[in-house]
N, C-alpha and C positions, 0 to 999 in steps of 0.2 A: 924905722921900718915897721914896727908891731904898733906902731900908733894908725900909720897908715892903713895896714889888713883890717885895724878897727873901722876907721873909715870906711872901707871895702864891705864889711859886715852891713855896717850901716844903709849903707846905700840901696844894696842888694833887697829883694821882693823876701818881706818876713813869708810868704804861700810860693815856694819855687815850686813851678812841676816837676812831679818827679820822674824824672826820664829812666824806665829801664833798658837796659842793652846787654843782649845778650851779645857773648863771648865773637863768633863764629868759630870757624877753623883756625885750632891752634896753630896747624904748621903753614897756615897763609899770613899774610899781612893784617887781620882781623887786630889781633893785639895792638903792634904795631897804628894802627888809624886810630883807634880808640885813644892810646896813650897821648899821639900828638893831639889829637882835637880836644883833650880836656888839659892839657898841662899848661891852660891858659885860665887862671882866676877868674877874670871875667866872664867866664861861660859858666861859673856856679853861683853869678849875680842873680840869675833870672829861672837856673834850674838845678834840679838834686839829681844828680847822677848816682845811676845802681847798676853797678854790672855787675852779671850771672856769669859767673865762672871760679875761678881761684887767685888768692894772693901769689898761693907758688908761682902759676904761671905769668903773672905780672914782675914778680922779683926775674924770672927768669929775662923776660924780656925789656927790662931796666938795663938789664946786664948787657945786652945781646947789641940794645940800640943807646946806649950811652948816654941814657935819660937822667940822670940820679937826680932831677930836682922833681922828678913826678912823684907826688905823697898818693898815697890813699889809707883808708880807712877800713879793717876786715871788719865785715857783720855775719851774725848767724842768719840772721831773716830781715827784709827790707823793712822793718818799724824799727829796727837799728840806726839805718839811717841819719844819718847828721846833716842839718843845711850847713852849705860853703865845704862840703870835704867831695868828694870824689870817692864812693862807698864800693867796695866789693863785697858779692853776698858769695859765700861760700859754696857751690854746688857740691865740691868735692874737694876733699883734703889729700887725698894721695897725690905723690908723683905722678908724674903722666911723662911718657917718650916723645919726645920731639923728631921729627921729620922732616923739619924745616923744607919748602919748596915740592911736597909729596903729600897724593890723596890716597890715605890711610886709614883704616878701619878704625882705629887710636884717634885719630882725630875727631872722622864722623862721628863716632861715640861720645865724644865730649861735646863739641857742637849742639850736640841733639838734648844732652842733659843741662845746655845752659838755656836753649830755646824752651824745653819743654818747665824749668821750673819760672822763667821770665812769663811764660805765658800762663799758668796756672796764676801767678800774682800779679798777672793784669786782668785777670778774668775778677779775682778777689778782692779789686778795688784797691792792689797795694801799690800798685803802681797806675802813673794816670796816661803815658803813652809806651810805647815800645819800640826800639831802633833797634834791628838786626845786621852785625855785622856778617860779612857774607861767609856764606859756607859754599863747600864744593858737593857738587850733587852725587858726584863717583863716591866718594866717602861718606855721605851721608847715604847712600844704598847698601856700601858693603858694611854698614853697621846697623844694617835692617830698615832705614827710615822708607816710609812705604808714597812717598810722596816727590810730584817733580822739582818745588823747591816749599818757600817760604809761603807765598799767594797761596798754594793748593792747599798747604797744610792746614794756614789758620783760619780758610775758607769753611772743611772738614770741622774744625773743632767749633765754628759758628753755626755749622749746619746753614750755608748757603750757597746756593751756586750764582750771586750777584757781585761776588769778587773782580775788582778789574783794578790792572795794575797801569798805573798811571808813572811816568816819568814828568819830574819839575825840573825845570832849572829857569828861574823869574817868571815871566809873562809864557814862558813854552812849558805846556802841560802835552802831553801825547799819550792817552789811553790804547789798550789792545784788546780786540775782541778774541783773537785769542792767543796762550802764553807757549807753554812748553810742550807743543804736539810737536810731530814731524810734520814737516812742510809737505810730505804727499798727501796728508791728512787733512790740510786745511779747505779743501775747496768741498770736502763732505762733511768737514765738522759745521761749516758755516749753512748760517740757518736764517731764512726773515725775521722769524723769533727772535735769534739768538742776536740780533747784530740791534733789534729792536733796544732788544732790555739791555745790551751795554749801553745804548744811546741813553739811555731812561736814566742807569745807574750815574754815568758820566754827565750828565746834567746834576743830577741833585750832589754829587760831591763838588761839582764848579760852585753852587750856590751854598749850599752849608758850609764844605772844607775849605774854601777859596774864597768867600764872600761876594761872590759874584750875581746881578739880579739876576741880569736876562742874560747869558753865555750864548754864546754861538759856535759851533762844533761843526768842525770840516770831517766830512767823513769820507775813506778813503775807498777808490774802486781793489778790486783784489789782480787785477791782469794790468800787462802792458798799455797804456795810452787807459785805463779805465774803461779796454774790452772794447774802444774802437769802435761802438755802436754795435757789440755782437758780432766784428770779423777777428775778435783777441779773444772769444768768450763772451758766454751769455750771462753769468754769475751776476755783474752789475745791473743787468735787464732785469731778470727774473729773482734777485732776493737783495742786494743793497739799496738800489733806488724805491722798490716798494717799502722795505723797509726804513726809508728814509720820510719818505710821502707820510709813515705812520705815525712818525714821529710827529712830525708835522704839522699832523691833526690832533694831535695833543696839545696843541701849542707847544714845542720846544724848537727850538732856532736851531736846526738840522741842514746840513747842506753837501750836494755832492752828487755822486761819488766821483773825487778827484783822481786825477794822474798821480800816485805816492811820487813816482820822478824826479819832477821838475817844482813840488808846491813848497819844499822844506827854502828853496834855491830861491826863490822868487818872495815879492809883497803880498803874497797872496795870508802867509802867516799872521800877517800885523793884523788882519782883519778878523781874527778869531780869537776865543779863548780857550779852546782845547783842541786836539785833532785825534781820531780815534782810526787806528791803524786796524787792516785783515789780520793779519799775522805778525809774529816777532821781532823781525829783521826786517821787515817793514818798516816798521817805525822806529827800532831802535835803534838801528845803523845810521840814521840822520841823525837822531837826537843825539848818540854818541858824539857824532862827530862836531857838533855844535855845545856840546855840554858834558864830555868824558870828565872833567876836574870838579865838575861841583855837580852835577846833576844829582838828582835822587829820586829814591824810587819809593811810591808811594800804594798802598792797598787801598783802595776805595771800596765801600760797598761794605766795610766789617761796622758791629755795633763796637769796636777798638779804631784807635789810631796807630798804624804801624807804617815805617818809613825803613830806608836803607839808603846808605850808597849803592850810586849805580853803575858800579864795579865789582868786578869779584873778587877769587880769594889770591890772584896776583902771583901763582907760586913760582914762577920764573924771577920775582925780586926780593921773596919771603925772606926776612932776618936782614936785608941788606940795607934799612934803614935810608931806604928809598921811596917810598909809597907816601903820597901828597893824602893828606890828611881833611882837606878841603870839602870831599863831598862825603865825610863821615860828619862834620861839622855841619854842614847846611844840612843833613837826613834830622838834627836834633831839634837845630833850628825850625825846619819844616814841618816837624813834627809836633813842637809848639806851638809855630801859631796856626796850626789848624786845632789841634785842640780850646785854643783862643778864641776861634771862630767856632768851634762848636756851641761852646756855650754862650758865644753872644744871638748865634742861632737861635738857642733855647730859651734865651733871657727873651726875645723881641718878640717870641711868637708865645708871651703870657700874659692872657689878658691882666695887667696890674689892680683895674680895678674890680672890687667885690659886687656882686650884684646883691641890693638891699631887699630885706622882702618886701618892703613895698613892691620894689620893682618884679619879682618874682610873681606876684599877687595877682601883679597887671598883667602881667605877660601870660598867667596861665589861662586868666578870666579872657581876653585876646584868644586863644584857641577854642577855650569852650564855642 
């Protein structure tokens, strides 16, 4: 057996990325996802896992969900870290109340101190992406967090308003222009502008994070039938179709604006590589229903990589050692190999060769 794990060593990448993950909410299924998707060796062939939180709370829920062959390794700070182990970095040593299935002030609070010290060490180079398990927004309010989830926060701390949340699951990518407003708010939040520059943003993550040349993105009308030609609403006359035309004239493969309806139901999907939704429930209530087990949810637009399952904190099955561990698995996965693509991004677009001064010589005697 110990010959073999050598083997395992061996084989495994001596440069794993280092995957941080923060905690989420303790008293959801958070722990619970994390535990099952790494208590498989082979998933620390290719990456170093660091979750922000506590041992306590791990031994806790060893306990709870009758894991005992899950090891990990406590660290004080992620240069701790050991490839092939499964590391926890300490946020906080106390005890903490469990509420298993309930959004609690106790919880948000913890939540918040494992996201805010995972994000300061991916800001610091110490980590190379970030998977957040889910928290619940009521708890993460009555413990002061001033944000509607994860998207807004570490949009805030990039100082961008180019953040767009993109749902994966394989070849179905579904971007939203916009995320956690109220639905009577969306048809004044929406802007030509604003639907312009997610098109913009949603192209260059299809090409950098995706590897995709030339992507094509269905874009979706905001009203019934796509406003009917103006007898459902003028929204698609007057700001997504212009908005689309300007795309357009950019050169980007923009198209639309679709019936949301009837396009997730029909061939119409296979013809595109992203589809970029008005609102929420627009597009997640399809992608859910075609990709609730593994889907994952992606931030596009940050100078970070950050991913999640696209599920939340489950407290109706919390502790009951129930919760499919599947789309906390593909959030790590996805999160890798866009970081993969990032840097083959960066690698292709350096010119490798040096210009000689010869060549500089000529070139500048050429402008004289």
């Amino acid at each position: 057996m110990e010959k073999e794990k050598e083997k395992e060593k061996d084989l495994g990448n001596p440069n794993p990325i280092r995957v941080g993950i923060s905690i989420g909410d303790i008293n959801g299924i958070g722990p619970e996802v994390i535990i099952k998707a790494l208590n498989d060796s082979r998933m620390l062939l290719e990456c170093m896992p660091i979750i922000y939180g506590s041992t306590k709370v791990f031994a806790h829920y060893k306990k709870v969900l009758d894991e005992n062959d899950f090891n990990y390794q406590s660290c004080k700070t992620a240069e701790e870290a050991h490839i092939r182990k499964v590391n926890v970095v300490n946020v906080w040593n106390d005890e903490v109340e469990y509420q298993l299935g309930q959004a609690t002030e106790n919880g948000g609070k913890h939540a918040f101190l494992s996201l805010e010290r995972a994000t300061q060490d991916l800001a610091a180079g110490k980590i190379d992406v970030l998977v957040t398990a889910p928290i619940s927004k009521e708890a993460m309010a009555k413990s002061g967090f001033q944000f509607p989830g994860h998207t807004e926060y570490l949009a805030d701390l990039a100082g961008t308003d180019d953040a767009l949340m993109v749902m994966v699951s394989g070849n179905l990518r579904v971007a939203l222009v916009t995320t956690h407003i109220p639905l009577k708010e969306v048809n004044t939040t929406l802007t030509k502008e604003l639907i312009l520059q997610k098109i913009k943003t949603f192209e260059t993550s299809l090409k950098k994070d995706f590897g995709l040349i030339r992507p094509r993105i269905a874009v979706f009308g905001l009203n019934p039938h796509a406003g009917e030609n103006g007898k459902m609403g003028t929204e698609e006359q007057e700001i997504i179709a212009p908005a689309i035309n300007a795309a357009k004239n950019e050169n980007i493969l923009a198209f639309g604006p679709y019936p949301a309806d009837g396009f997730f139901g029909s061939n119409a999907r296979a013809q595109f590589d992203g589809v970029l939704a008005m609102y929420h429930d627009q597009g997640l209530a399809a992608f859910k229903a075609l990709a609730f087990e593994d889907g994952v949810n992606y931030t596009a637009g940050l100078p970070i990589v950050r991913t999640s399952p696209d599920h939340g904190t489950a407290f109706d099955i919390a502790g009951q050692n129930k919760a499919s561990e599947q789309s906390m698995r593909n959030a790590i996965y996805v999160a890798m190999d866009i970081h993969k693509n990032q840097i083959f991004a960066k690698e292709i677009g350096v010119n490798p060769l040096q210009i000689s001064p010869k060549e500089k010589k000529r070139s500048n005697s050429d402008i004289e």
